[in-house]
N, C-alpha and C positions, 0 to 999 in steps of 0.2 A: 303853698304846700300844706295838706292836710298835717297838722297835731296831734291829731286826738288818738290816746293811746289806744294799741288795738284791743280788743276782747281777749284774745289766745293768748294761755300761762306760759312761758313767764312773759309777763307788760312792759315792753319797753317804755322809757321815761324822757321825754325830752324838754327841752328849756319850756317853761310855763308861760302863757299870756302871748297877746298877735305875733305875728313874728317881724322882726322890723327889716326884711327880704322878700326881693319878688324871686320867683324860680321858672326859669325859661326852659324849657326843651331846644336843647341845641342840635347840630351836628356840623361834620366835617371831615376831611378825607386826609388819609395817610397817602399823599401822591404816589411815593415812591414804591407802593405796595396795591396802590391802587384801590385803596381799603376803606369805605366806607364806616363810618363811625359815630355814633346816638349817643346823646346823655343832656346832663340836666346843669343848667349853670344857675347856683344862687347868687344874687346878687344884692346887699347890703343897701338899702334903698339911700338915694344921695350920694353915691358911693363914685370919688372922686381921685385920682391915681391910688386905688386902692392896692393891695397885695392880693395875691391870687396865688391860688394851689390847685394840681391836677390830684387827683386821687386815683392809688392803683390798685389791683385788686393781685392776692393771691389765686394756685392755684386749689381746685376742688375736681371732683369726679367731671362736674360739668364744668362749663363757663359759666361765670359769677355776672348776676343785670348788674348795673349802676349802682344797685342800694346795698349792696354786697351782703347781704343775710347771712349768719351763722348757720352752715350746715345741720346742725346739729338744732335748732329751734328758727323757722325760717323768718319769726316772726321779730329778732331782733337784727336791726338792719345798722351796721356799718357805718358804713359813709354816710347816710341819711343824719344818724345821727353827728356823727363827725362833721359834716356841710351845715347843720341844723348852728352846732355849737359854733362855729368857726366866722359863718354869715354874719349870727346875733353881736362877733366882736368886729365889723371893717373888714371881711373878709372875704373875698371872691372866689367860692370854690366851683371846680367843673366835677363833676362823677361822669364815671364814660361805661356803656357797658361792653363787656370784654368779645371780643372778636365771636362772633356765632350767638351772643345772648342779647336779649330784646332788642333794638333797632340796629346794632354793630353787624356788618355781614363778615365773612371770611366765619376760619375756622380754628379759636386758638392752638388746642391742640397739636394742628397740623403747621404751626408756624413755629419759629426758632426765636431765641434770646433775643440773635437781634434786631428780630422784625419788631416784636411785641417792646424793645425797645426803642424803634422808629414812631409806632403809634404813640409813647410817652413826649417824644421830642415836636409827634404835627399837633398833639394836644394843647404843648406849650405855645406853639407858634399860633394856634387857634386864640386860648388868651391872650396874648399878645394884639390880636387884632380888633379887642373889643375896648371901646372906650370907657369901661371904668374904672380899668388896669393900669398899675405904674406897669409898665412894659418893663424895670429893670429890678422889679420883685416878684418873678413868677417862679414860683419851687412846685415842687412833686413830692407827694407824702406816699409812699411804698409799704403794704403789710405782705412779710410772711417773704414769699417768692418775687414778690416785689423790689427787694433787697437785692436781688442779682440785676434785674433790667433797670432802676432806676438812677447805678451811677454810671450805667453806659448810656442811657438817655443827658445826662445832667455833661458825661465829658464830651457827647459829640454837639450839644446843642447850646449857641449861645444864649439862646432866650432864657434858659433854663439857669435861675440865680442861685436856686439854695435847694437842699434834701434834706426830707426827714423818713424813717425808717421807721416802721413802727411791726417788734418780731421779725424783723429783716435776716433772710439768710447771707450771709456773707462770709461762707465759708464751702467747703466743699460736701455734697450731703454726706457720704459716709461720714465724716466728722461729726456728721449728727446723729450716728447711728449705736453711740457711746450708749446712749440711756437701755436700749434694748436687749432682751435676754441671749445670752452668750449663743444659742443656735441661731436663733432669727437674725444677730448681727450677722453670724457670720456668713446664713444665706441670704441677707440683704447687699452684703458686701460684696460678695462674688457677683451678683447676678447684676450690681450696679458697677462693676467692672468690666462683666461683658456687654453691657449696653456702652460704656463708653469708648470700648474699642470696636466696636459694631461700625459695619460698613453705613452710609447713610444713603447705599442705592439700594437696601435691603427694604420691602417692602412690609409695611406694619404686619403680616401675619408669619413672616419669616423673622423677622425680630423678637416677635412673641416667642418664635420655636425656641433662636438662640436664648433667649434667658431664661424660658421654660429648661432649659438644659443645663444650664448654668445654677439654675434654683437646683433641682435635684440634685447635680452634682455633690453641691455643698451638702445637700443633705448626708449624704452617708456619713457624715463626720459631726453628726449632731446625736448627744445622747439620746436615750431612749426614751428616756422620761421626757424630753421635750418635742421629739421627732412629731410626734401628731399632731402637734397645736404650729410648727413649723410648716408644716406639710401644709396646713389647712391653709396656712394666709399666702400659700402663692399664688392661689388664682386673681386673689387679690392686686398683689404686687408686680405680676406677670400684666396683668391687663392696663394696669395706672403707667407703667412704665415703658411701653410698648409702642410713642407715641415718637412723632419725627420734634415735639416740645422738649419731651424727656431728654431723648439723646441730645438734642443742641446744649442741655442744660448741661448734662453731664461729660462735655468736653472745652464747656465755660469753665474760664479761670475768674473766679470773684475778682482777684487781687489785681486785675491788670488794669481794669479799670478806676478801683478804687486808689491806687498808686500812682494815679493821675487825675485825681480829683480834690480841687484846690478853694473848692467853694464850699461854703458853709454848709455844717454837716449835722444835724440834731437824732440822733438814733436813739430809740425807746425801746427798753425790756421789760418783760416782767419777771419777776421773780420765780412766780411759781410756771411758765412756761417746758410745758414735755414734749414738745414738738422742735421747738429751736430753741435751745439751753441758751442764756445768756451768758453765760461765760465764754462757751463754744464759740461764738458769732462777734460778741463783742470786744472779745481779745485781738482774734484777727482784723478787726476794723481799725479797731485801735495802732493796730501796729501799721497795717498799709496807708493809713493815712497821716502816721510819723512820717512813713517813705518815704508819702506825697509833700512833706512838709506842708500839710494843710493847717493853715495858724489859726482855724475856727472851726471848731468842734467840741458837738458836747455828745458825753454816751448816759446814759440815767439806765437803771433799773427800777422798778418799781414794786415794793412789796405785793405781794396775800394779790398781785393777778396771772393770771394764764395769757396763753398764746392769741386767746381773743379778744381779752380786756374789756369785757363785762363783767360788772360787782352787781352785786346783790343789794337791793335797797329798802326791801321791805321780805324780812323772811316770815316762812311761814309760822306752822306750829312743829317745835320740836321732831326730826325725821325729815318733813315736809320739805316739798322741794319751793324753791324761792318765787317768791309770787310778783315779785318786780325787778328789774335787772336795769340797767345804766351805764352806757359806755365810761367807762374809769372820767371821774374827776377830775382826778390827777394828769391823766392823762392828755385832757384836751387841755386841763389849764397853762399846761407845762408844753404843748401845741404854740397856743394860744400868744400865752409871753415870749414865745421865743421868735416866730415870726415879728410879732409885732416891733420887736428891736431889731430887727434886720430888714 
């Protein structure tokens, strides 16, 4: 697997010197959905019942390849770097790309909770079948929206040993809909109520109507001063949620799953996160997995990162935007050591 950092600002950075991992182009199928599925397994060279991790991808406008890029700068990639750090320590990770992005066929969008949670589960049973895996250390590292399918993967699937979360939503979205200004909640609010009571024989351009209707509603009750910057982001909001994903999501219970999940649990926040507040998410965890009487679990917050956990490693000139970036430290070490003791 090439190293060498790319050209395009900002540079992502990864461990220095050969790599001591070979990286395979895999694939393999979700039978039960009939789902074809591509990605890249690094493997720890010598690498002898080692522990293995599937890596899941958040959602975005599109479907996320393998390497899971930052929307926002494509040039810093995820899991690339995550499988990079993880390999270098005994580790066996797969990266998959998500249903419709580079060799995965189907179509995420158009699939539900808990199909895109089946593909978590033939993922595991894929590691499972390769001999340089302890077969009874295979966990699933989850970012972002990952946090809802990865502990319905983790309770229906025995392969499946331990979860880590990393920005994991585990709670219901309007709960996360706290941080936004008092109109935009309250037509995100409505309009993510009428997607959850929405028929699901409604066809995606009939679904659009209803929350198209549902958005405006709410508008009338939004001051004045806000009404036009409200107005402006439903086309937005109306198009992203319009989706037979969205509504499965949105009449998932987080907790029912997590209230039954008794395996070791490692969830990662960041501090500075404005996308999924860590409190929001990881209050809730905390508590469904007292329910669960889950006797292993750790939840961490981590200072001064965001919802994507990349730090800045070499800034510029005062103003300047940052001219090197690095998947959090902390973050993989604190990965890292925790697997390695389970």
């Amino acid at each position: 697997m090439p190293q060498t950092p790319n050209s395009d600002s900002p540079r992502p950075r990864y461990a220095a010197g050969p790599v001591p991992y070979v990286a395979v182009d895999v694939a393999f199928q979700n039978a039960v959905d009939t789902v074809h599925l591509a990605g890249t397994l690094t493997v720890p060279r010598g690498a002898v019942n080692a522990p293995a991790v599937l890596l899941s991808q958040g959602l975005g406008l599109a479907p996320f390849d393998r390497d899971y890029p930052l929307p926002s700068a494509p040039v810093l990639k995820s899991f690339l770097a995550i499988a990079d750090a993880l390999s270098r320590n005994g580790i066996v990770v797969l990266r998959v790309d998500d249903r419709g992005a580079g060799g995965s066929y189907g179509q995420k969008n158009l699939s539900s909770v808990q199909q895109l949670a089946g593909d978590l589960a033939a993922g595991a049973a894929f590691l499972k079948t390769r001999p340089e895996v302890d077969p009874k250390r295979i966990g699933i590292i989850g970012h972002s929206f990952a946090g809802l399918t990865v502990p319905i993967a983790a309770v229906r699937s025995n392969d499946v040993a331990f979860v880590i979360t990393l920005a994991g939503l585990m709670t219901d979205a309007p709960d996360n809909f706290a941080g936004l200004p008092p109109g935009l909640r309250a037509a995100a609010t409505a309009t993510w109520t009428a997607l959850a009571q929405s028929s699901p024989a409604l066809s995606p351009p009939e679904l659009e109507g209803r929350l198209r209707d549902a958005y405006t509603s709410a508008l009338a009750n939004v001051n004045s001063q806000e009404r036009a910057s409200v107005q402006a982001a439903m086309p937005r909001i109306v198009a992203q949620w319009a989706t037979p994903l969205r509504r499965s999501e949105a009449v998932t219970d987080p907790a029912e799953a997590l209230r039954a999940l008794k395996k070791p649990f490692l969830a990662i926040h960041g501090a500075r996160d404005g996308e999924l507040d860590a409190a929001t998410n990881l209050g809730p965890l905390v508590r469904y997995l007292g329910e669960a009487a889950n006797a292993d679990f750790t939840v961490a917050t981590i200072p001064d990162i965001d919802h994507w956990m990349w730090v800045c490693t070499q800034p510029s000139e005062p103003g300047e935007p940052c001219a090197e970036k690095q998947f959090s430290p902390k973050v993989l070490d604190l990965i890292t050591n925790w697997i390695q003791k389970h």
